[in-house]
mmCIF file of the C-alpha atoms, coordinates in Angstrom:
data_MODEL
# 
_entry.id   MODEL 
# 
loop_
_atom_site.group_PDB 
_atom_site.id 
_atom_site.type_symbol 
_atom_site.label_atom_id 
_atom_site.label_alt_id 
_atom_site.label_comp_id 
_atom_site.label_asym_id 
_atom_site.label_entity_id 
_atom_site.label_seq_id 
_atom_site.pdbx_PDB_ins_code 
_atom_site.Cartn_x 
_atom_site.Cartn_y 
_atom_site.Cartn_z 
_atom_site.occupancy 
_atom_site.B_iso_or_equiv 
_atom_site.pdbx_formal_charge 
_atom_site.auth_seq_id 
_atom_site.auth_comp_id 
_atom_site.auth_asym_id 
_atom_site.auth_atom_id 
_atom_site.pdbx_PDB_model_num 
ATOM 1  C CA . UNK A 1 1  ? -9.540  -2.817  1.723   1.00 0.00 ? 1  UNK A CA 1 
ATOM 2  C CA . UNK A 1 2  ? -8.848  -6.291  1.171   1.00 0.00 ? 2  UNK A CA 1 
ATOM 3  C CA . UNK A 1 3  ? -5.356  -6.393  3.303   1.00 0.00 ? 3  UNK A CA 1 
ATOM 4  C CA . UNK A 1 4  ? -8.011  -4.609  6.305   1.00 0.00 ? 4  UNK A CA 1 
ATOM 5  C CA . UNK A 1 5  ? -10.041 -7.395  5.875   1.00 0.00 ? 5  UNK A CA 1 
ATOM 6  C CA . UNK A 1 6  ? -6.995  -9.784  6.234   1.00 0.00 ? 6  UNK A CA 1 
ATOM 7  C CA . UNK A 1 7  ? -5.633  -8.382  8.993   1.00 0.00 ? 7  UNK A CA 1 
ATOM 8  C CA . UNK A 1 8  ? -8.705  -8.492  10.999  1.00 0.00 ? 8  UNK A CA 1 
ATOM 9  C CA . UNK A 1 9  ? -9.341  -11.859 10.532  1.00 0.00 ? 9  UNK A CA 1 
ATOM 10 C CA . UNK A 1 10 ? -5.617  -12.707 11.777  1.00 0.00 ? 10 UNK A CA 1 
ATOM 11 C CA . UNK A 1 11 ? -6.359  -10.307 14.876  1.00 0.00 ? 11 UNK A CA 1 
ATOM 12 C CA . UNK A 1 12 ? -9.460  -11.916 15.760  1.00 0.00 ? 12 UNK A CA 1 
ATOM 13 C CA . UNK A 1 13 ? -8.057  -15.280 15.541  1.00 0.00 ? 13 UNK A CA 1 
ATOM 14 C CA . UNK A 1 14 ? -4.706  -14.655 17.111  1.00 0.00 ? 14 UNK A CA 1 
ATOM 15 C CA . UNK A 1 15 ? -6.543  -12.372 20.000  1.00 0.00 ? 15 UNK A CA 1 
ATOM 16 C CA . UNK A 1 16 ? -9.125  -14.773 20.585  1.00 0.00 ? 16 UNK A CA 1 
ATOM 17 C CA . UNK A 1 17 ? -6.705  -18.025 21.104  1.00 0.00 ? 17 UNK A CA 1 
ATOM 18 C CA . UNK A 1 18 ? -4.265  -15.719 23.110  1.00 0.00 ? 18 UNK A CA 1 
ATOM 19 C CA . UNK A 1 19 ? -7.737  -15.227 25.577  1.00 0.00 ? 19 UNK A CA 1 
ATOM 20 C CA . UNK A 1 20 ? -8.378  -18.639 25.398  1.00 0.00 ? 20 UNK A CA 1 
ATOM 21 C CA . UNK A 1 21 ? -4.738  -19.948 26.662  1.00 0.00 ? 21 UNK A CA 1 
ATOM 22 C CA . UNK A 1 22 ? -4.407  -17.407 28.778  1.00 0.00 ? 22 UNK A CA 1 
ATOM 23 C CA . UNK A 1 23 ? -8.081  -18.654 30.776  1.00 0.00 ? 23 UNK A CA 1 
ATOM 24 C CA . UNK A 1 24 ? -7.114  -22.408 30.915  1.00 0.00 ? 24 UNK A CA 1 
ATOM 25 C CA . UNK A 1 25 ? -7.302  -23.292 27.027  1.00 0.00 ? 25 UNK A CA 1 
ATOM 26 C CA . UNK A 1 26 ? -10.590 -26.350 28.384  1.00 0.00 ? 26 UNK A CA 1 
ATOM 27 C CA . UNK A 1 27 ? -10.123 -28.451 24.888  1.00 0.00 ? 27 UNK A CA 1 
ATOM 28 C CA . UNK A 1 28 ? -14.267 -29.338 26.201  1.00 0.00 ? 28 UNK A CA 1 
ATOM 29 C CA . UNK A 1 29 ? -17.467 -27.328 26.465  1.00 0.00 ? 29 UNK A CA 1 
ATOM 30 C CA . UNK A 1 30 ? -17.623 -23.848 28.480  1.00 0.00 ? 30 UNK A CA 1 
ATOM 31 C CA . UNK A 1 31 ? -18.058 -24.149 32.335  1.00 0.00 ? 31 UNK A CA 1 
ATOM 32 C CA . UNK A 1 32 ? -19.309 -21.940 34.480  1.00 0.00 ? 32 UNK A CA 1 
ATOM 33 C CA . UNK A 1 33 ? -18.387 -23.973 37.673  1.00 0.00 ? 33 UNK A CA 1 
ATOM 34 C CA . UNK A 1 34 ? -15.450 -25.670 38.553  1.00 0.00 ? 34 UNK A CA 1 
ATOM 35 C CA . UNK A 1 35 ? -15.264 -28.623 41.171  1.00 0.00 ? 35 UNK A CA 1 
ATOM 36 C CA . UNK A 1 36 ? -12.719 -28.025 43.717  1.00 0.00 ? 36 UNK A CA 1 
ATOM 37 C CA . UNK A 1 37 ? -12.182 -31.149 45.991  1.00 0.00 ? 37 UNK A CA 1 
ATOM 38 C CA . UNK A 1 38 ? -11.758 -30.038 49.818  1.00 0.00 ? 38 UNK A CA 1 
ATOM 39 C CA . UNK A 1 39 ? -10.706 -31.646 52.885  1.00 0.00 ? 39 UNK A CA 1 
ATOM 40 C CA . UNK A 1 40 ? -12.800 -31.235 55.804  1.00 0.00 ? 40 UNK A CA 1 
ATOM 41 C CA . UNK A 1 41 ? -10.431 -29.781 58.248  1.00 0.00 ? 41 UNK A CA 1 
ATOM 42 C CA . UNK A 1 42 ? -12.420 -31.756 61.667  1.00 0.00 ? 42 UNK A CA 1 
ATOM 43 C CA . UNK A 1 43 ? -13.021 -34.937 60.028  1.00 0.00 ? 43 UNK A CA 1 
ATOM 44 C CA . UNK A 1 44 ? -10.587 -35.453 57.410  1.00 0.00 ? 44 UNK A CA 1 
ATOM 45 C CA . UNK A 1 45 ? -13.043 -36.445 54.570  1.00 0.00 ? 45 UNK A CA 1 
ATOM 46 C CA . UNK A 1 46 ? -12.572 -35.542 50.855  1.00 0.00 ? 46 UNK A CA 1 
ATOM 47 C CA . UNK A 1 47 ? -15.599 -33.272 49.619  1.00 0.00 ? 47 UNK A CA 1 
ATOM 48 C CA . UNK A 1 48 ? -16.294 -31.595 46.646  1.00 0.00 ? 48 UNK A CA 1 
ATOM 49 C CA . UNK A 1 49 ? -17.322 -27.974 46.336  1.00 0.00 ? 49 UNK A CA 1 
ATOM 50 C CA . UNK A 1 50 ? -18.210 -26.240 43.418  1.00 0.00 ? 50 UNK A CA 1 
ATOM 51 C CA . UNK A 1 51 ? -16.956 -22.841 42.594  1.00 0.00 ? 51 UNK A CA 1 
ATOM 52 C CA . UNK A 1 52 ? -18.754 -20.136 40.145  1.00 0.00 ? 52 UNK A CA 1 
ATOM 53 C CA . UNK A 1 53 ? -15.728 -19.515 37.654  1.00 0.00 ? 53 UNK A CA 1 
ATOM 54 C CA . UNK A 1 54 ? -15.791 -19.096 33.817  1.00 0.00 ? 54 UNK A CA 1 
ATOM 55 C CA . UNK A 1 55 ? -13.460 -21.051 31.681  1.00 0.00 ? 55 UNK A CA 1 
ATOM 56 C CA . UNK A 1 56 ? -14.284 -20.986 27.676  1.00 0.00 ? 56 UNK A CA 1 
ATOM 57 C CA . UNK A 1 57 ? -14.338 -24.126 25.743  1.00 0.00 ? 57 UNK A CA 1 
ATOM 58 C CA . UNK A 1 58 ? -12.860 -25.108 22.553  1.00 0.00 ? 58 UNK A CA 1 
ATOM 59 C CA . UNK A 1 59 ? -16.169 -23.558 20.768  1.00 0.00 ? 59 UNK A CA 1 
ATOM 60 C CA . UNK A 1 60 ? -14.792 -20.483 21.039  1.00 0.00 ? 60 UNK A CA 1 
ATOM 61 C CA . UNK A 1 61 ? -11.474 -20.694 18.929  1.00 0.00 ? 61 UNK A CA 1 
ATOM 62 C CA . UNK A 1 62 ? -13.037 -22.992 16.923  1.00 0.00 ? 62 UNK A CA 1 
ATOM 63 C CA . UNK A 1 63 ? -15.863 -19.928 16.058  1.00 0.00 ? 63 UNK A CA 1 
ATOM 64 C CA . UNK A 1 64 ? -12.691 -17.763 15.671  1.00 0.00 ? 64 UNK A CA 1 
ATOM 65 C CA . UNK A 1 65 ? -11.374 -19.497 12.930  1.00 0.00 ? 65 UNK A CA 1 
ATOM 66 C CA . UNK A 1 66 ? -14.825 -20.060 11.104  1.00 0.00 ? 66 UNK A CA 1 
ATOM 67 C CA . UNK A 1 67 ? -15.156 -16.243 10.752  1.00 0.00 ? 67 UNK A CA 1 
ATOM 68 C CA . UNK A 1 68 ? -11.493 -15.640 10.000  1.00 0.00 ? 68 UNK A CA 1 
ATOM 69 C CA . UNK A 1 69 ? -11.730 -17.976 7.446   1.00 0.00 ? 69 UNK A CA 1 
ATOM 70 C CA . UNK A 1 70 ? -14.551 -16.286 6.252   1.00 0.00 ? 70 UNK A CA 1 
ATOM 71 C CA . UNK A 1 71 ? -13.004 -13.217 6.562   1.00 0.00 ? 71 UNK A CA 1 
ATOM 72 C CA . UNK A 1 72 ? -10.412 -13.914 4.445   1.00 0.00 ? 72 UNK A CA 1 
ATOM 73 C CA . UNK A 1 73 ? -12.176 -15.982 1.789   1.00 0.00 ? 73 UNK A CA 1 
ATOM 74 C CA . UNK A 1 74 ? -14.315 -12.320 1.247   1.00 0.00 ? 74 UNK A CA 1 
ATOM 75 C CA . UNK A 1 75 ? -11.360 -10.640 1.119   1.00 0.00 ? 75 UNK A CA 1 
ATOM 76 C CA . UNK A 1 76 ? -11.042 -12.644 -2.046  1.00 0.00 ? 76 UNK A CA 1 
ATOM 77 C CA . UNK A 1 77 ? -14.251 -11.714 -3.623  1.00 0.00 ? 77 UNK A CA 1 
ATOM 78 C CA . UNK A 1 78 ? -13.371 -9.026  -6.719  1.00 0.00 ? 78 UNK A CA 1 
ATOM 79 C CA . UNK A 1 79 ? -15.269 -6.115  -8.208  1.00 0.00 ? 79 UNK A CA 1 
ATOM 80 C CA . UNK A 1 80 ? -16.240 -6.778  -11.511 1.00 0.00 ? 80 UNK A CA 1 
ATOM 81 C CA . UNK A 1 81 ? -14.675 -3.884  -13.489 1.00 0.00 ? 81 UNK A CA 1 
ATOM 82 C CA . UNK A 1 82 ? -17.166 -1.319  -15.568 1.00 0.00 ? 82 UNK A CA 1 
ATOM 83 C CA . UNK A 1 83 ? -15.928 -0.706  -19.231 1.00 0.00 ? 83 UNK A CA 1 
ATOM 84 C CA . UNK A 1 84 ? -16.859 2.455   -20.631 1.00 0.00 ? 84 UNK A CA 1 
ATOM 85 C CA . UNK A 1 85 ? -16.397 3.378   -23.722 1.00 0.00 ? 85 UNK A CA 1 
ATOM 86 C CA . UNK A 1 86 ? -15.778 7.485   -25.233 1.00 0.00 ? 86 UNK A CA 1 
ATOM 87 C CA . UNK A 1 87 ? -19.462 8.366   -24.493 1.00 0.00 ? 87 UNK A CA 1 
ATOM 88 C CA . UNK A 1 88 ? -19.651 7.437   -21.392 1.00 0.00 ? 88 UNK A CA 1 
ATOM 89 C CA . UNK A 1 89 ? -21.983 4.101   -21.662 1.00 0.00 ? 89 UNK A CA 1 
ATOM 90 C CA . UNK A 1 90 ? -21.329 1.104   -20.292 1.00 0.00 ? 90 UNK A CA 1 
ATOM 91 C CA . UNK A 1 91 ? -20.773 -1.914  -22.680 1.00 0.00 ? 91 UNK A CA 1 
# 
């Protein structure tokens, strides 16, 4: 149970930076729109435009290694071990 409990920590941390690179790895906040700077084709002056477009922020694999870490520092946690003696009580 414990090694589970490892290896889904190191899955959820190694899947979520993988997602994050592979969006634009933004070391800032989350945006949800992009400016694009344009040219206007007639007049020749720089605008900008924004575009709807998600790229995550560094909150995300930073939130992915909380709960690995808290993944695996559970994983440490032990059962206390029962001793019974012949009778079948528990000292």
């Amino acid at each position: 149970m414990r090694m589970l409990v490892r290896i889904v920590a190191v899955v959820l941390l190694g899947g979520t930076l993988v997602w994050w690179f592979q969006s634009g790895k933004n070391a800032g906040w989350t945006k949800n729109r992009v400016a694009v700077e344009r040219v206007d084709e007639i007049t020749g002056i720089n605008f900008t435009e924004y575009e709807d477009r998600f790229i995550p922020g560094i909150e995300y694999p930073v939130a992915a290694g909380v709960a690995a870490m808290g993944l695996t520092g559970l994983s440490f946690i032990r059962r206390r071990k029962r001793l019974t003696s012949g009778a079948g009580e528990v000292q």
